[in-house]
Structures are given as C-alpha cells and as structure tokens.
N, C-alpha and C positions, 0 to 999 in steps of 0.2 A: 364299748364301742369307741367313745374316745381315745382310752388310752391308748387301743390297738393304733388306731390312728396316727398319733402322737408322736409312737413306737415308730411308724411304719415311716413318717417323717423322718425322724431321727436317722434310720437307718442309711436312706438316702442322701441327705446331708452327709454323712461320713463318707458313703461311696462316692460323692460329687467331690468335698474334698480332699479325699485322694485320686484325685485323676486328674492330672497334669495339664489335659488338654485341658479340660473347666476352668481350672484356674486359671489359664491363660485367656480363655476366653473371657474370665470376669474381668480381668484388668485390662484386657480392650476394651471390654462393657464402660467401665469406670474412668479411664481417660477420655473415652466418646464422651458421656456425662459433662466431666468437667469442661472439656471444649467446648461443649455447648453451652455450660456455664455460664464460662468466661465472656463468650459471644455474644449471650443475652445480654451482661453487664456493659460490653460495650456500647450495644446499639440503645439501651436506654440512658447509659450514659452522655452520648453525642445529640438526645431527643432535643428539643425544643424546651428551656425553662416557663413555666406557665408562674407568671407573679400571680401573688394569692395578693386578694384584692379585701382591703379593708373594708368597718362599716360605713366610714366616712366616704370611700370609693362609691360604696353602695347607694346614700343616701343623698350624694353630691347633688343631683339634678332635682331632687325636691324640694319646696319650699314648707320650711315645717314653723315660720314664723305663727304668731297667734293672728296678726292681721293678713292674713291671707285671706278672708273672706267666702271660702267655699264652706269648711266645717269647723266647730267649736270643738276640742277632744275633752 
C-alpha cells in the first residue's frame, strides 16, 4: 500500500517537473515567498526596540534593607 503510494508520487513529481508551465509557476510561487520575506523583515525591523530591563530595574522600588521593619527573611 505504501509503496504503491510512494510510486504513485514519484510519478507525478516527474510529470510536474516536466511541464514547463509548473515550473514557471513554482518560481512565481518562490519569489512571492521571498517578497514576503523580505517584507516581514522589514516591518520587524523598523518595530519599536523594547529595552530588556534588569534585576536591578526590577527591584529598584523595593526596600530590601534589614531595617525596614514589616518582615525579618
């Protein structure tokens, strides 16, 4: 069952790449692709940089002295 399968692929693959029109068509396929790409890479590249925020960012507004007076750790 599989093989037949396999076979029956295979077969089609050859008669796709011999037929002139497919191919043409996959290399429109494939430059749509990359256009799209490319496109994607611009628009993440123009995004907005998000600064990666330290622990020291993180911790800034806490008081982690010992005399802080709410709990002992």
């Amino acid at each position: 069952m599989i093989w037949e399968t396999i076979e029956r692929v295979n077969r089609l693959r050859q008669k796709a790449l011999s037929d002139p029109e497919f191919i043409q068509s996959a290399k429109a396929h494939e430059q749509a692709l990359r256009a799209q790409e490319n496109s994607d890479f611009t628009s993440v590249k123009r995004s907005k940089k998000v600064k990666e925020r330290t622990l020291a960012d993180i911790y800034k507004p806490t008081d982690l002295s010992p005399n802080s007076g709410e709990r002992s750790h």
